[in-house]
Structure formats: structure tokens, C-alpha cells
PyMOL Python script that loads the backbone (N, CA, C, O; Angstrom):
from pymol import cmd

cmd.read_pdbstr("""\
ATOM      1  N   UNK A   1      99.753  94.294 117.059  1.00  0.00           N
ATOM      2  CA  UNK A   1      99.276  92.966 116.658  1.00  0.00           C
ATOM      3  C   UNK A   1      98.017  93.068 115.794  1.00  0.00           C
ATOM      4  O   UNK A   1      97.799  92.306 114.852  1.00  0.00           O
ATOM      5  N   UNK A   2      97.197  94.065 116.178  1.00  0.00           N
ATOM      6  CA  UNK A   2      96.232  94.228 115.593  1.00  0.00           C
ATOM      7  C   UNK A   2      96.295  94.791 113.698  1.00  0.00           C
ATOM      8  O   UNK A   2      95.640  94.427 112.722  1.00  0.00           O
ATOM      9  N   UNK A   3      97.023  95.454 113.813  1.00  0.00           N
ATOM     10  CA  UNK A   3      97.290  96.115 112.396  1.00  0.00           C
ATOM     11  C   UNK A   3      98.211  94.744 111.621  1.00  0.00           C
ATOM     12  O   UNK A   3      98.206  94.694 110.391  1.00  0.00           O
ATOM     13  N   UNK A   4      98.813  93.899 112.255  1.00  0.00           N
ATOM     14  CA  UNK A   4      99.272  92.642 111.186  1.00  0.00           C
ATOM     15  C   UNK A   4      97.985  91.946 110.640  1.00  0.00           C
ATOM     16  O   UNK A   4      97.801  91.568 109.483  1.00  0.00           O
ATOM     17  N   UNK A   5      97.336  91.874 111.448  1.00  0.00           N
ATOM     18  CA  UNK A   5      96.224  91.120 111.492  1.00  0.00           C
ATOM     19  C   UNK A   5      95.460  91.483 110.443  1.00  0.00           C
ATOM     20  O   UNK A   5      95.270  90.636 109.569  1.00  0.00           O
ATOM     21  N   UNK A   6      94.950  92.616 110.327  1.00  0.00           N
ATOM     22  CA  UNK A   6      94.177  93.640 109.575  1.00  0.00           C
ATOM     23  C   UNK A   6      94.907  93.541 107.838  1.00  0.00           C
ATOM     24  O   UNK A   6      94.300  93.325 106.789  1.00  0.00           O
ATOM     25  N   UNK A   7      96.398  93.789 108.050  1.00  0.00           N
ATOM     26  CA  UNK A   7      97.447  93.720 107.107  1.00  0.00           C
ATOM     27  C   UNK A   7      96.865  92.090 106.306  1.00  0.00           C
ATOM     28  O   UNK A   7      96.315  91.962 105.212  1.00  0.00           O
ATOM     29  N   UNK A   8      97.084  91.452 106.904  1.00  0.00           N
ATOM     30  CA  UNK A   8      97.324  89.481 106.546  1.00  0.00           C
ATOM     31  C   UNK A   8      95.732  89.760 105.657  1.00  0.00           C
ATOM     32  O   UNK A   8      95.431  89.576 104.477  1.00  0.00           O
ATOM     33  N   UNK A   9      94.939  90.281 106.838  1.00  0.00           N
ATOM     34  CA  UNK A   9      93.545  89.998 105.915  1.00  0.00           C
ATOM     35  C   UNK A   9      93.120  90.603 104.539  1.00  0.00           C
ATOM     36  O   UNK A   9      92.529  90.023 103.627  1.00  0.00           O
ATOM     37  N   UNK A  10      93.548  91.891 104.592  1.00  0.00           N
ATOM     38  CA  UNK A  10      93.767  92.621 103.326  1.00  0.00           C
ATOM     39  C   UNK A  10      94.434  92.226 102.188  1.00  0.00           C
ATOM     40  O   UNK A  10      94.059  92.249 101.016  1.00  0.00           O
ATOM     41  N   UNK A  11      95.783  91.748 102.829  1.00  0.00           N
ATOM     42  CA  UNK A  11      96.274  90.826 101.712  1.00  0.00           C
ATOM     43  C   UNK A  11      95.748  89.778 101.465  1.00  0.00           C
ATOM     44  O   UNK A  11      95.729  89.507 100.265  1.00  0.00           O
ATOM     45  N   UNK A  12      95.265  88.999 102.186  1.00  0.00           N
ATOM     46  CA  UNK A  12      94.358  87.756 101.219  1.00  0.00           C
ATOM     47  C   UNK A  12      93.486  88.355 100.513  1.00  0.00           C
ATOM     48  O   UNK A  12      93.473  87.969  99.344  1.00  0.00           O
ATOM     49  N   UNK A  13      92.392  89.540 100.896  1.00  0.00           N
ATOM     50  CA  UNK A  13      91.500  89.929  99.905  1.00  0.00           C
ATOM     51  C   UNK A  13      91.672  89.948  98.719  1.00  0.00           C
ATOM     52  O   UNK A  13      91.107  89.255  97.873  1.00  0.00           O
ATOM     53  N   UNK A  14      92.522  90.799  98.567  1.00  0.00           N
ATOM     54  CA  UNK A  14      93.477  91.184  97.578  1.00  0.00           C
ATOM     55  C   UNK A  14      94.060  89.960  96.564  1.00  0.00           C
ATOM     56  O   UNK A  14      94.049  90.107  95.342  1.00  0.00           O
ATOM     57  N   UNK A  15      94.336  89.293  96.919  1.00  0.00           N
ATOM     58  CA  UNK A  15      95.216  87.892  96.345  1.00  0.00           C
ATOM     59  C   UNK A  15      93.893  86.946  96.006  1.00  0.00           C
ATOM     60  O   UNK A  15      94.149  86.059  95.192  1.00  0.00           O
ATOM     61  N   UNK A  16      92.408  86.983  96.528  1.00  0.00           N
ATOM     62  CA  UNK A  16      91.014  86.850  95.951  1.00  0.00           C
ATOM     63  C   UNK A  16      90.754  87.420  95.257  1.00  0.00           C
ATOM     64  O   UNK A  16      90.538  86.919  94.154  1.00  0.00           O
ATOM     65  N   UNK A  17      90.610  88.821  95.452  1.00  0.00           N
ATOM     66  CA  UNK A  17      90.402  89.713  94.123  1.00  0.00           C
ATOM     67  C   UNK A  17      91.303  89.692  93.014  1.00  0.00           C
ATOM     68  O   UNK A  17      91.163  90.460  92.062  1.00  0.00           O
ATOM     69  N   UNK A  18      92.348  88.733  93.103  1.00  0.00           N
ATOM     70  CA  UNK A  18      93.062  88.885  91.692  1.00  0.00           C
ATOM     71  C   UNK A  18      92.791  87.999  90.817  1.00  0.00           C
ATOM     72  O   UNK A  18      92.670  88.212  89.610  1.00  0.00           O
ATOM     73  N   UNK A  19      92.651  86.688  91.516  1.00  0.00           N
ATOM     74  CA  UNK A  19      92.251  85.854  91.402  1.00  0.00           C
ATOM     75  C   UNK A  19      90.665  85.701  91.105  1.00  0.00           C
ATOM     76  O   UNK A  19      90.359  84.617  90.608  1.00  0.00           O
ATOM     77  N   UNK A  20      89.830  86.428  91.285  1.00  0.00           N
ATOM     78  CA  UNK A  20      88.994  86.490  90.646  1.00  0.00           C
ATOM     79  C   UNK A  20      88.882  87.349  89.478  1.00  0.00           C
ATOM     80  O   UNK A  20      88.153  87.115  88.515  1.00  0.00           O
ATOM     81  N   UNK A  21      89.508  88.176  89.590  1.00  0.00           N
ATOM     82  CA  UNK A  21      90.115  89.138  87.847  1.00  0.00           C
ATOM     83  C   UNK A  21      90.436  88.174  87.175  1.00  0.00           C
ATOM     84  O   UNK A  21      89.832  88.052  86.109  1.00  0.00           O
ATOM     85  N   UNK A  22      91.499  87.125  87.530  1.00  0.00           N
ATOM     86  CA  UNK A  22      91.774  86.441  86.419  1.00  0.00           C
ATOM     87  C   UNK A  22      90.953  85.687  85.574  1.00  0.00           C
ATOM     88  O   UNK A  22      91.208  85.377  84.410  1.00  0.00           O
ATOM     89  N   UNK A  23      90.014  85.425  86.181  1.00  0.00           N
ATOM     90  CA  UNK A  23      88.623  84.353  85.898  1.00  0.00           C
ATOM     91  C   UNK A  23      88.072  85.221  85.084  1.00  0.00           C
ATOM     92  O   UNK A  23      88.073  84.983  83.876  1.00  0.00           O
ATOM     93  N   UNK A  24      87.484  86.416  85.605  1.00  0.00           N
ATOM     94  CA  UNK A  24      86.774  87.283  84.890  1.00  0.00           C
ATOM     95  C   UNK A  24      87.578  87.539  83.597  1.00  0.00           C
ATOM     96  O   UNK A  24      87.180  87.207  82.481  1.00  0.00           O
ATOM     97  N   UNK A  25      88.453  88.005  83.789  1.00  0.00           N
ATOM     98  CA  UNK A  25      89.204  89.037  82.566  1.00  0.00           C
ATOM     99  C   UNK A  25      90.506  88.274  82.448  1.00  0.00           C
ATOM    100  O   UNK A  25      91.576  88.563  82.983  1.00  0.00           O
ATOM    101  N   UNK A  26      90.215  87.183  81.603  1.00  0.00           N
ATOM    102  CA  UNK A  26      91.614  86.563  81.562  1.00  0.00           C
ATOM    103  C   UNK A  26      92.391  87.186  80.148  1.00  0.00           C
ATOM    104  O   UNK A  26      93.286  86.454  79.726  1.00  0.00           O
ATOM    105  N   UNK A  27      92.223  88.056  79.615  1.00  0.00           N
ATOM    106  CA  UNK A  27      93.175  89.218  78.839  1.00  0.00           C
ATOM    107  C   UNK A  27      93.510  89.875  79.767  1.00  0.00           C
ATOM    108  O   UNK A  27      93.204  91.022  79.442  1.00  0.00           O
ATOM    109  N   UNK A  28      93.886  89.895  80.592  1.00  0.00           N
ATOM    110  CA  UNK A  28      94.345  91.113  81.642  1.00  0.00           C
ATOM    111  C   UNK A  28      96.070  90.542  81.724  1.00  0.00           C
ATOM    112  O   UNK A  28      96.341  89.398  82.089  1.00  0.00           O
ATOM    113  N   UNK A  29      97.010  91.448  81.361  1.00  0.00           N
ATOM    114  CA  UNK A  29      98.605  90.667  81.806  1.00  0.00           C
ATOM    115  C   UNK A  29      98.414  90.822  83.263  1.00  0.00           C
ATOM    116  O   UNK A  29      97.414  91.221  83.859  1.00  0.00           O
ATOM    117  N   UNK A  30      99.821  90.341  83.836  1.00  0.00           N
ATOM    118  CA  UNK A  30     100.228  90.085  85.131  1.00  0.00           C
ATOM    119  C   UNK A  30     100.063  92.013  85.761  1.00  0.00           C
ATOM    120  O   UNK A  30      99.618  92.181  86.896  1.00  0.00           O
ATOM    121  N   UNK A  31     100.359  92.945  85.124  1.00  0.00           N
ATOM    122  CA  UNK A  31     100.575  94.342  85.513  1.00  0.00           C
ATOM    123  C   UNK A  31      99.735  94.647  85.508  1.00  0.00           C
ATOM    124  O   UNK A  31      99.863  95.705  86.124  1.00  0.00           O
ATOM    125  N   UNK A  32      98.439  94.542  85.179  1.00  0.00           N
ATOM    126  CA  UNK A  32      96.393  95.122  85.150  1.00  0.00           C
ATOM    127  C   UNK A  32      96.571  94.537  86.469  1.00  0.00           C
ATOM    128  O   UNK A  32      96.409  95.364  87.367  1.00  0.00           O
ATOM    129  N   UNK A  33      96.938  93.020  86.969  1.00  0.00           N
ATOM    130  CA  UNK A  33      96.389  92.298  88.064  1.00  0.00           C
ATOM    131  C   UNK A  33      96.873  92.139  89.261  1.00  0.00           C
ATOM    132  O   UNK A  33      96.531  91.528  90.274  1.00  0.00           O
ATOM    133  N   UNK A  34      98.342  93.280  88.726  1.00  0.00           N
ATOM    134  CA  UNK A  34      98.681  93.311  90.019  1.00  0.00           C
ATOM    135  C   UNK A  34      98.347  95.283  90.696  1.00  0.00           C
ATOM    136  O   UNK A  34      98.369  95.756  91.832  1.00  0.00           O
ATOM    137  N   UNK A  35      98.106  95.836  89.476  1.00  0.00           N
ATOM    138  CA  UNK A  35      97.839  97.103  90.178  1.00  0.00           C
ATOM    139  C   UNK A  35      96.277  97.297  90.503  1.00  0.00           C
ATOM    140  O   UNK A  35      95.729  98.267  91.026  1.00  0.00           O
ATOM    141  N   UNK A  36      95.697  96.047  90.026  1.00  0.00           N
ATOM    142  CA  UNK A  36      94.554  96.061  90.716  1.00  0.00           C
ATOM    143  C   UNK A  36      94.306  95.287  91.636  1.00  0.00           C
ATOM    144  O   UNK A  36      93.125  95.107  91.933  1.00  0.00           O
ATOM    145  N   UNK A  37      95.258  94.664  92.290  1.00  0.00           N
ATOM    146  CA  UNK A  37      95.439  93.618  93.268  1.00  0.00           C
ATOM    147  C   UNK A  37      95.937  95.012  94.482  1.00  0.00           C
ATOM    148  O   UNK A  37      95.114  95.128  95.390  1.00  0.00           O
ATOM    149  N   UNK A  38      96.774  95.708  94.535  1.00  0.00           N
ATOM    150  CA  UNK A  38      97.593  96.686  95.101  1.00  0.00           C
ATOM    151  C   UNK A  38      96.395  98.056  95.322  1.00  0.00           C
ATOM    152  O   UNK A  38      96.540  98.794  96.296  1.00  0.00           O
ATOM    153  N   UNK A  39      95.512  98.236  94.562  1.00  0.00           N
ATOM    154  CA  UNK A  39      94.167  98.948  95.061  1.00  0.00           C
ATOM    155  C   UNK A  39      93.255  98.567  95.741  1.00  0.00           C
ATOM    156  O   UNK A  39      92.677  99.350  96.494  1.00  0.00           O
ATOM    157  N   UNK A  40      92.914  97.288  95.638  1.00  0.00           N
ATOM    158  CA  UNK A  40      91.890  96.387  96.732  1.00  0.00           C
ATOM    159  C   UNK A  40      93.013  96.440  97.591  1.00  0.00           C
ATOM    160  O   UNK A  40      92.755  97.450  98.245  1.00  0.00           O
ATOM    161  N   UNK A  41      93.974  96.055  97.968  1.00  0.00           N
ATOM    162  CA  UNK A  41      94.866  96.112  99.061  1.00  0.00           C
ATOM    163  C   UNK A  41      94.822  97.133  99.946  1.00  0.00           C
ATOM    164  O   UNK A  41      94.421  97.101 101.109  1.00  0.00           O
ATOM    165  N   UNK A  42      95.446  98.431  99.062  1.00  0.00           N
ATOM    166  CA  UNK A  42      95.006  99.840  99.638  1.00  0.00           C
ATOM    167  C   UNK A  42      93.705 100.227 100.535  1.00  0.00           C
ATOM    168  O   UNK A  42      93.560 100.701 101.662  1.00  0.00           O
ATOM    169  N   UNK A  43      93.115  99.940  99.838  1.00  0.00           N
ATOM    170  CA  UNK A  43      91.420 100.659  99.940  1.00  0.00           C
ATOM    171  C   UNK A  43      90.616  99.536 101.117  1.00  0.00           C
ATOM    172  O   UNK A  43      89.620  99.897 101.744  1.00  0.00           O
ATOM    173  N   UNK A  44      91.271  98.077 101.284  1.00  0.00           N
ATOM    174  CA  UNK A  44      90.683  97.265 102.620  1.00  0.00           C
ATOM    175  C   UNK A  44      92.086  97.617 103.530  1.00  0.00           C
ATOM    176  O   UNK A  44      91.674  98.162 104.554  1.00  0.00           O
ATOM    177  N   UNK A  45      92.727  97.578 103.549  1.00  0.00           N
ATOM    178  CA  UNK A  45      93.737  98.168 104.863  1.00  0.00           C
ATOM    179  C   UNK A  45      93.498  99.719 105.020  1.00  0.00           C
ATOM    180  O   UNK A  45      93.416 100.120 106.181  1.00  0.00           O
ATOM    181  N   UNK A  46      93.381 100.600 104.056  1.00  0.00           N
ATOM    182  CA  UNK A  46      93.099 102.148 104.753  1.00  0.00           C
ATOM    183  C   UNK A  46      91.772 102.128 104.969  1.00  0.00           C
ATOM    184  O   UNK A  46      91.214 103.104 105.472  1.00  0.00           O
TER     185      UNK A  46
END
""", "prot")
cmd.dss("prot")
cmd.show_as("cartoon", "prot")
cmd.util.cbc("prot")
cmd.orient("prot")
């Protein structure tokens, strides 16, 4: 239960941090924002 939990939160980070890329760096396509969406993901769940 604990690791969904951990999971859910990471993924929102993540889905913030893209979302704030987009703001920042709105030249960025959908593929900059999602493999940098998928590294904040990584790096707050491991």
C-alpha cells in the first residue's frame, strides 16, 4: 500500500513538473516533456 502511495505521489510530481516545463519552455514538443516528465518520475519514486 505504501509503494502505491509513494507511486500516485511521484506521479503527480511529475505531471507538475511538466506542467511547469510547459510554462517555462513552451518550445519544448510533447517528447522533451514527456522524457522529462518520466525522469522527475524516476528520480522521486527511486
Amino acid at each position: 500500500m505504501k509503494n502505491a502511495i509513494k507511486m500516485l505521489l511521484s506521479l503527480l510530481i511529475g505531471v507538475v513538473a511538466i506542467g511547469i516545463a510547459k510554462l517555462v519552455h513552451p518550445s519544448w514538443n510533447i517528447n522533451h516533456l514527456l522524457i522529462f516528465g518520466l525522469i522527475v518520475f524516476a528520480v522521486t519514486f527511486v
